[in-house]
C-alpha positions as a printed Julia matrix, in Angstrom:
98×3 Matrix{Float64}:
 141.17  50.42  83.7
 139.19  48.89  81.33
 139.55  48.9   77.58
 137.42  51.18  75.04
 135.33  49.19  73.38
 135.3   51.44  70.2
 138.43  51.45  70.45
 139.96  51.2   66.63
 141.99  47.41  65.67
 145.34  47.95  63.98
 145.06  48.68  60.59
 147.4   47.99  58.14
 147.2   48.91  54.37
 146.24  46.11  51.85
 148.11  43.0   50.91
 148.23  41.81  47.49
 148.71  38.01  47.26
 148.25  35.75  44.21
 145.72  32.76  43.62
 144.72  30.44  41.07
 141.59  30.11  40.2
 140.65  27.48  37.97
 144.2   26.78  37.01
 144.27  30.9   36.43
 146.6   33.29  38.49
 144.97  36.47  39.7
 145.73  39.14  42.71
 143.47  39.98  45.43
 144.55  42.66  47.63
 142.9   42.6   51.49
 144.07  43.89  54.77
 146.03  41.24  56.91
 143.24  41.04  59.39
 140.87  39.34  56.26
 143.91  37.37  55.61
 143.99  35.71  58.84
 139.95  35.53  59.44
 140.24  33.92  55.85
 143.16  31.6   56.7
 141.25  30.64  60.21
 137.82  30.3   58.04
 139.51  27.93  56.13
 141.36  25.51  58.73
 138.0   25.5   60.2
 136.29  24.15  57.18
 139.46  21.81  56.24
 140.29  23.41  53.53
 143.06  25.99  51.86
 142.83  29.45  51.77
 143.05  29.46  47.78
 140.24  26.74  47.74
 137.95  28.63  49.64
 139.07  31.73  47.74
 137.91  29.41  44.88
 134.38  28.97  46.12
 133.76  32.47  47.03
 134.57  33.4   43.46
 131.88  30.66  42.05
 129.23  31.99  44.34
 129.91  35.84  43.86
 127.77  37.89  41.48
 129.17  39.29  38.75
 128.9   42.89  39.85
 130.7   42.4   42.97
 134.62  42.01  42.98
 136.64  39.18  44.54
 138.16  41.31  47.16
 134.78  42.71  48.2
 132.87  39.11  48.3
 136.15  37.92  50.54
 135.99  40.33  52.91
 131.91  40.16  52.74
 132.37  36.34  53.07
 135.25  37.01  56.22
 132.67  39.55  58.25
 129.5   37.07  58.16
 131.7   34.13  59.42
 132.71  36.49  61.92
 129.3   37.19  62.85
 128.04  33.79  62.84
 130.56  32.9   65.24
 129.77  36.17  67.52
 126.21  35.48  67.2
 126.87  31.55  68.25
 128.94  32.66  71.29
 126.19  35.65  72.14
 129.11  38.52  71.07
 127.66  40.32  68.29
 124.36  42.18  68.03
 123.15  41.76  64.15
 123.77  44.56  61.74
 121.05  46.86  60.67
 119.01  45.23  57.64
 120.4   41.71  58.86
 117.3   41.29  61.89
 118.06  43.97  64.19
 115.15  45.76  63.85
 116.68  48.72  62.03
């Protein structure tokens, strides 16, 4: 038997964890999976999770929130590595022809 490839991850409701930023203490709530792909992003790059949370939040615009930039910056490391390893088919608007 072989297993669904739609087939829904666990999901888990968000985690709220606190950072500093700049010497200032904020919240960022984001399911445990974009904990861990954010944790692994992070050993991978030699760095902490809070100082690549820091760099995400220098980068973002100011219309988008820290939580959404995370897991935006946690999905496109996720499909760089896919796409490196020949796993993941680009998203529409991203090259795929859509």
């Amino acid at each position: 038997m072989t297993a669904d490839p739609l087939a829904l991850p666990p999901m888990t409701a968000p985690l709220k964890r606190s950072v500093a930023i700049e010497g200032h203490r904020t919240s960022v709530s984001l399911e445990d999976a974009f904990w861990r792909g954010l944790g692994a992003v992070a050993a991978a790059q030699g760095t902490t999770r809070a100082g690549l949370i820091a760099l995400i939040d220098a980068g973002r615009p100011p219309e988008v929130g820290l939580a959404t930039a995370i897991r935006l910056f946690v999905l496109d490391a996720a499909q760089r590595a896919g796409s490196r390893a020949g796993a993941v088919a680009p998203l529409a608007g991203q090259g795929g022809g859509d």
